[in-house]
C-alpha positions in Angstrom: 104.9 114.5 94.0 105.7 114.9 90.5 104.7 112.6 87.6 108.1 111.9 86.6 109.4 110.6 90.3 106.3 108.5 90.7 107.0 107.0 87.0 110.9 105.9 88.1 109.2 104.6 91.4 107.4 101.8 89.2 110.2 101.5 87.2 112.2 100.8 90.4 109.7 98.1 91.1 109.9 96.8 88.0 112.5 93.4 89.1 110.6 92.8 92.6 108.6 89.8 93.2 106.3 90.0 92.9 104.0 93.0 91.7 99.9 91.8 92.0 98.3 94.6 92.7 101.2 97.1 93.7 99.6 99.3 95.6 99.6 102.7 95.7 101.3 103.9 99.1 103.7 101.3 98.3 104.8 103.2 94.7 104.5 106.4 96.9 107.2 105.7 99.6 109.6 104.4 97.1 108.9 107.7 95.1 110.1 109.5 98.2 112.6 107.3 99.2 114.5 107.9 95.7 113.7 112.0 96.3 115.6 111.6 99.9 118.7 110.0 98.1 118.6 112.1 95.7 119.3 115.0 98.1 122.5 112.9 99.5 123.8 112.9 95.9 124.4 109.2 96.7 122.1 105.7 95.7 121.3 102.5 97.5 119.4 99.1 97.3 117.0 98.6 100.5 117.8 95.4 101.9 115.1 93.4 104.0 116.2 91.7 106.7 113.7 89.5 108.9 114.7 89.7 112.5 112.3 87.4 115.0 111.1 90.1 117.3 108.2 89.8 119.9 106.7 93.0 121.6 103.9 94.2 123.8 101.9 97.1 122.3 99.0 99.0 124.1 97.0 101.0 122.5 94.0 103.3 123.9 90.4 103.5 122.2 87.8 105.9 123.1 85.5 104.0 126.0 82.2 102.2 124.8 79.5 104.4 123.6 76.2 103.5 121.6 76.8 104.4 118.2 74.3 105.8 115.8 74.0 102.4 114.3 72.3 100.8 117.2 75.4 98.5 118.5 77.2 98.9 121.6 80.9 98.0 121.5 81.7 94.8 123.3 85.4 95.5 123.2 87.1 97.1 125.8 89.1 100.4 126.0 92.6 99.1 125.9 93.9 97.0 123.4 96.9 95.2 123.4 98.6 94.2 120.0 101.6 91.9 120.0 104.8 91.9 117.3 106.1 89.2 115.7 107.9 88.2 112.6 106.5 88.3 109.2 106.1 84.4 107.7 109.0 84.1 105.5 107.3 85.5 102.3 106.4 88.5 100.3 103.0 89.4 102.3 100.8 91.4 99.9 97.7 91.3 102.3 96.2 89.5 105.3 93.1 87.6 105.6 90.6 85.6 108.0 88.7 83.1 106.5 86.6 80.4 108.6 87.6 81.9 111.8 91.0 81.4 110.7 94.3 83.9 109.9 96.0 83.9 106.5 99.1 85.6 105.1 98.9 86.1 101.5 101.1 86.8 98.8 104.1 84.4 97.2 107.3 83.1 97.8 109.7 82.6 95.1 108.3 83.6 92.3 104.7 81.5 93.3 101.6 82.0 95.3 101.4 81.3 98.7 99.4 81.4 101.6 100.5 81.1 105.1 98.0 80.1 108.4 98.7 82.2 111.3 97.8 80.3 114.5 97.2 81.4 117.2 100.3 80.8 119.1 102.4 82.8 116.6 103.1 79.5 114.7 102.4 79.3 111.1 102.1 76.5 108.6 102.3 76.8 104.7 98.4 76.1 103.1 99.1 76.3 99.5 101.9 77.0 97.7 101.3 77.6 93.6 103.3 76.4 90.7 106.2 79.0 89.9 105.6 80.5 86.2 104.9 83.8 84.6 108.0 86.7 83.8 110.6 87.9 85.4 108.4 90.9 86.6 104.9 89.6 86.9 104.6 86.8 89.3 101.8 84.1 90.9 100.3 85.3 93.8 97.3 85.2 96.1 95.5 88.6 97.0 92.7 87.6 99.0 90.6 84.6 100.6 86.8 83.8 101.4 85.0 81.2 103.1 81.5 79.5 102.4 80.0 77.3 104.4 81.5 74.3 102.2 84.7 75.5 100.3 87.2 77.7 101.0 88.4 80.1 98.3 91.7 81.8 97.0 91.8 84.6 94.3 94.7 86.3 92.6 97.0 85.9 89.9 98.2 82.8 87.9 100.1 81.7 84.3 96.5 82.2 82.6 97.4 82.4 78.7 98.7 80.5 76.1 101.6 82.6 75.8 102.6 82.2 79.4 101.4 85.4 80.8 100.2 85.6 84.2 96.2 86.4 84.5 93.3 86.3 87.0 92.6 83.2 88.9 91.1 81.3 91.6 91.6 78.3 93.8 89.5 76.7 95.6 89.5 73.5 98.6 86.9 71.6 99.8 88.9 70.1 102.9 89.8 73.1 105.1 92.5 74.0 102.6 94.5 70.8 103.2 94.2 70.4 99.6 93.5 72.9 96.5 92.6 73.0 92.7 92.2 75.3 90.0 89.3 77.2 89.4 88.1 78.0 85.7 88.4 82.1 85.6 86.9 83.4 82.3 89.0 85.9 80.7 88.3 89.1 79.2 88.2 89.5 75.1 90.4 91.7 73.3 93.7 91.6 75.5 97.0 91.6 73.6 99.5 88.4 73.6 102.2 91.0 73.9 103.2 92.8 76.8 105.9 95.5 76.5 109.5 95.1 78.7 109.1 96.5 81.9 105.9 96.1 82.1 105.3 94.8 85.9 101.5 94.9 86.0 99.4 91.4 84.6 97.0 91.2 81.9 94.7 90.5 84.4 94.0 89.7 88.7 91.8 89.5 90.8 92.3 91.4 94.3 89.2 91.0 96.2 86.7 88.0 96.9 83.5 88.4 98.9 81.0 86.6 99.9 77.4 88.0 99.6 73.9 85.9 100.1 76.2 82.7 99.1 77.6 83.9 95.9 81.2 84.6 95.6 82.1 87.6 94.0 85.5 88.7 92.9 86.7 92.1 91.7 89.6 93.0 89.4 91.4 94.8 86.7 93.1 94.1 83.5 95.7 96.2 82.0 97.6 96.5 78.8 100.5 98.6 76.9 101.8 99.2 74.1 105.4 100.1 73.5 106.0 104.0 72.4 108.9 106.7 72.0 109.6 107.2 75.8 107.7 104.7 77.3 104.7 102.6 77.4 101.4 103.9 77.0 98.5 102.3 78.3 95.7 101.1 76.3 93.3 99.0 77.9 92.2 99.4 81.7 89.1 97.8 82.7 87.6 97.0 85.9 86.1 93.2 86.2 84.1 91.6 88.0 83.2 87.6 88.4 80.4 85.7 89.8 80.6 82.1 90.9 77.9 79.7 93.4 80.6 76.9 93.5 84.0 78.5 93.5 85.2 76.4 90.7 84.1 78.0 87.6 83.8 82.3 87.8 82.3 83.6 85.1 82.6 87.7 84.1 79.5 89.7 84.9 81.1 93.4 84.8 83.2 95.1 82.5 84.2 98.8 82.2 86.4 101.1 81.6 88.3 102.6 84.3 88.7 106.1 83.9 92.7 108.0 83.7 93.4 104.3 83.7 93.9 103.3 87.3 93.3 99.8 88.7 91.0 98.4 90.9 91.6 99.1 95.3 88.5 97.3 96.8 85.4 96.1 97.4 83.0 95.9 99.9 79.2 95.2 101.1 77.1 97.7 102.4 73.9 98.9 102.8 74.4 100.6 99.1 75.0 97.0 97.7 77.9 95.3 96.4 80.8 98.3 95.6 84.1 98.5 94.1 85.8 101.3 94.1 89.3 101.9 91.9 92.4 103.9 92.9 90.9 106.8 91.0 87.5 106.7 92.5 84.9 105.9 90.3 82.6 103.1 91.8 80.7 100.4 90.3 77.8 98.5 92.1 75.1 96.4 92.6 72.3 95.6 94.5 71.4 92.0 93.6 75.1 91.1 91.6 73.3 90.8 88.1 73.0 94.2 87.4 75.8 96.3 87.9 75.8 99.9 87.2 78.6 103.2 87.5 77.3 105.7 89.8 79.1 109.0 89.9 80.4 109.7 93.4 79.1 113.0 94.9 80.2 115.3 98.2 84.0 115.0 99.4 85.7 113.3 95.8 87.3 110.4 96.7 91.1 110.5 95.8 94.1 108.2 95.5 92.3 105.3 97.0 93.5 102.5 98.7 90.8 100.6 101.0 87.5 100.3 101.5 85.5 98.4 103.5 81.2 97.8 104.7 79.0 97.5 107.5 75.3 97.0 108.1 75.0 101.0 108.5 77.4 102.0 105.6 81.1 102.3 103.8 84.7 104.1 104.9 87.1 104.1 102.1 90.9 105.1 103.3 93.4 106.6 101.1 95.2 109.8 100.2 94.2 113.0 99.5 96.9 115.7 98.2 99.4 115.1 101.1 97.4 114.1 104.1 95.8 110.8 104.8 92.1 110.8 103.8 89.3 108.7 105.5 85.6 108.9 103.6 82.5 108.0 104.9 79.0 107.0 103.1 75.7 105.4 104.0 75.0 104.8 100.4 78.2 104.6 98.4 77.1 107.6 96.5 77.5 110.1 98.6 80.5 111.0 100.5 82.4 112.7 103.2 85.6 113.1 104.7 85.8 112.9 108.1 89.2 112.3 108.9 92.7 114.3 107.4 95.6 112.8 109.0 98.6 114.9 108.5 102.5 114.2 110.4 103.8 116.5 112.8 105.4 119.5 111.5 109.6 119.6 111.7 111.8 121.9 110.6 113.0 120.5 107.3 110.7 117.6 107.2 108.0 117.0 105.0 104.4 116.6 106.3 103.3 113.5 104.2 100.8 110.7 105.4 98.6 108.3 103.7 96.1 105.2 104.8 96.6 102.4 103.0 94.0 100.1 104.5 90.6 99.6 106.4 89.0 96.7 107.6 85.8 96.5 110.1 84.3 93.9 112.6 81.4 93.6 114.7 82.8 96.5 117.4 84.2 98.7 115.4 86.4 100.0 112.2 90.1 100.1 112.2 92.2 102.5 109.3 96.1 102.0 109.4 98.6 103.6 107.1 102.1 105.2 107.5 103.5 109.1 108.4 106.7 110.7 107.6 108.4 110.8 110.8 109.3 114.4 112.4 112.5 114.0 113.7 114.1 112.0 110.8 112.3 113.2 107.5 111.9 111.0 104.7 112.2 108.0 104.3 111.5 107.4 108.0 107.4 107.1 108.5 105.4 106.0 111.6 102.6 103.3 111.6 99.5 104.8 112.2 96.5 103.2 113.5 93.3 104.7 113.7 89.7 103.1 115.3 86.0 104.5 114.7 82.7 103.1 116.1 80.7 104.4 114.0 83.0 105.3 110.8 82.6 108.7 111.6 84.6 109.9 114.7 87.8 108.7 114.5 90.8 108.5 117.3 94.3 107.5 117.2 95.6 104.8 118.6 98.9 105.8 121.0 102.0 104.5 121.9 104.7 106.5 122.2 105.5 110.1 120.6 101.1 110.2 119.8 102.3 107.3 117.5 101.2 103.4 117.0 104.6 102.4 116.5 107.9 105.0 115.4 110.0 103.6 112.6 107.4 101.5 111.1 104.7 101.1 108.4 101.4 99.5 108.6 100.6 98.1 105.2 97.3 96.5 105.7 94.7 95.2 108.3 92.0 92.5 108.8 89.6 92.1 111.7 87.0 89.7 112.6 85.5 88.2 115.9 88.5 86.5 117.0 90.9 89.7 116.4 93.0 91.7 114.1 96.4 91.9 112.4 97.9 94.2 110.8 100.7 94.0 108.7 103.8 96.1 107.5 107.5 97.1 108.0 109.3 98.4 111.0 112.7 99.2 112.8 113.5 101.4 109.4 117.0 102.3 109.8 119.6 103.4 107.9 120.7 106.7 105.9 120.0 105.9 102.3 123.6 106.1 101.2 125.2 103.4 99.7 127.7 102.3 102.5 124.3 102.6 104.6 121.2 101.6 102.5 117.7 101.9 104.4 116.2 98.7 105.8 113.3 97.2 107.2 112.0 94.4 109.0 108.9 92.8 107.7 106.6 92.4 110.4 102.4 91.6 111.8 101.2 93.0 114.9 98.3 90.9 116.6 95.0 91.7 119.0 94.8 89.4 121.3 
């Protein structure tokens, strides 16, 4: 993909509410989507249209098998996931908390999260005040539990000047009720942003919980306005520590290199890790002392997820134009295991990526998206793949070797109690104006 598509891509993003942490794939398939219209010498807006729809998907694992780690799998071969609507917000990332289900993002222009029961009923949890610019928004990213508070991270109206910044919220009631967390800021940011401009001075896009310290993991990032553009200035990956979720003070900060943001964290046998879009990797072993390690074996590239176990770390992404999965015991060293590519097609292009990862106490799951064969861009395919061991990897079928045609998985979470995944599907449409594409935001349940 060339620099100059991916560039109008964000810029095409620019008036979208809202833009936390816009990930990677997500930049990625609009970049394509604006190369397939291109080709039909015609534009289009993509409409989303939520349409209630319920449907039965089963999906076949490899059978039960001791893993080099010492468990046994619990879960049985066949899993069946049910589909159902999206909550009626933007959904930036799913979450379980508590032995609960969350839908995370904003609504309007402020934060929101969503319970998902399990019936397939939801209720609204917390709603933010409104605030910020018209292209960077309030929103939550990500949730943790404790054994006393539960605890919301992502991005709020943090400075004087009204620009939106890192932030944290935090209940002590089961998330019947919520207040603001004190979230130092880094020194040295500028009070202007340039127009355009979509990313926030600072947010946080991870929370974890490790020995009963909450940890929380994100980037800052300035510009300054230049002929042609804006040029980046400031890109730093942070890091906060907190042992009562209401004040998080900053015990990391450095530079990310080519200026990417922050993908992920995990915990692992390595130690606490976070790993940016780039890369590079920062850790710790006892969240005092953090150091930068430089990554050796299979580089890690364009990443997206990442995600621990007692035995080691998987980080998903995408590597040239196949989907990448990366294994490591240590965090150091690492190895891909897994290139996911889409069927080949006369006049399509073979394009995947994984955008997500999550693991529970059976085994790890990787979802992400394909260009579809038959249809080309800017048609892709969920895909969902499942490991034991983080190793040997297997994809999960429906129909045409597929999880589900016409669709896109965006992220996952898993715990005792299930999974969800969520994303887009029933893409339809030819691109042209008279016909734009459209999707229908969607989650698809374990049961």
């Amino acid at each position: 993909m060339k620099v100059e598509e991916f560039r109008e891509a964000l810029q095409e993003l620019a008036g979208e509410p809202p833009a936390p942490d816009a990930t990677y794939p997500r930049v990625v398939r609009t970049a394509r989507t604006k190369r397939w219209r291109a080709r039909l010498l015609s534009g289009g807006c993509v409409a989303v249209v939520v349409v209630v729809v319920v449907a039965v998907i089963t999906t076949r694992s490899p059978g039960a098998r001791v893993n080099v780690n010492g468990f046994t799998p619990s879960r049985v071969a066949t899993t069946t996931w049910t589909r159902e609507a999206s909550p009626p917000m933007v959904v930036t990332r799913v979450a379980m908390a508590d032995s609960r289900t969350f839908a995370l993002g904003s609504i309007g222009g402020a934060g929101a999260i969503i319970e998902l029961t399990p019936s397939g009923a939801s209720s609204h949890v917390l709603t933010t005040a409104s605030g910020g610019h018209p292209n960077r928004f309030p929103a939550i990213t990500d949730m943790a539990a404790t054994s006393q508070v539960l605890v919301a991270v992502g991005q709020d109206v943090a400075f004087r000047n009204g620009e939106v910044g890192a932030a944290a919220w935090y209940s002590n009631d089961g998330g019947r009720s919520w207040r603001s967390a004190a979230v130092e800021q880094p020194a040295g940011l500028p009070t202007n942003v340039p127009s355009g401009v979509t990313l926030p001075l600072t947010t946080i896009g991870r929370v974890l919980v490790v020995g009963g310290v909450l940890y929380a993991f994100g980037s800052s990032w300035s510009a300054f306005s230049a002929p042609g553009g804006v040029v980046p200035n400031v890109c730093q990956l942070l890091v906060w520590s907190s042992k009562d979720a209401t004040n998080w003070m900053l015990v990391h900060v450095s530079a990310m290199p080519a200026c990417s943001t922050f993908a992920d964290a995990a915990a692992g046998p390595g130690g606490i890790v976070a790993v940016t879009t780039a890369g590079s990797i920062v850790s710790s072993r006892d969240g005092a002392r953090w150091e930068q390690p430089t990554p050796s074996g299979d580089p890690l590239l364009d990443v997206a997820g990442l995600s621990g176990s007692g035995a080691g770390y998987v980080a998903v992404g995408l590597d040239g134009s196949a989907g990448a999965i990366w294994w490591s015991s240590d965090a150091i060293t690492w190895r891909r295991v897994l290139s996911a590519t889409a069927p080949s097609a006369a006049g399509t292009v073979r394009e995947a990526a994984f955008t997500d990862v999550a693991h529970d106490a059976d085994r790890w799951l990787a979802v992400g998206w394909r260009i579809h064969a038959e249809r080309g861009e800017p048609f892709t395919d969920a895909m969902l793949w499942t490991s034991t061991d983080g190793r040997h990897w297997t994809p999960s079928q429906r129909s045409s070797g597929g999880f589900e045609q016409f669709a896109y998985a965006g992220g996952v979470a898993a715990s005792s109690v299930g999974a969800v995944i969520f994303g887009q599907a029933d893409i339809r449409g030819t691109g042209a104006a008279e016909n734009p594409v459209r999707e229908d935001p969607v989650l698809w349940r374990s049961r």
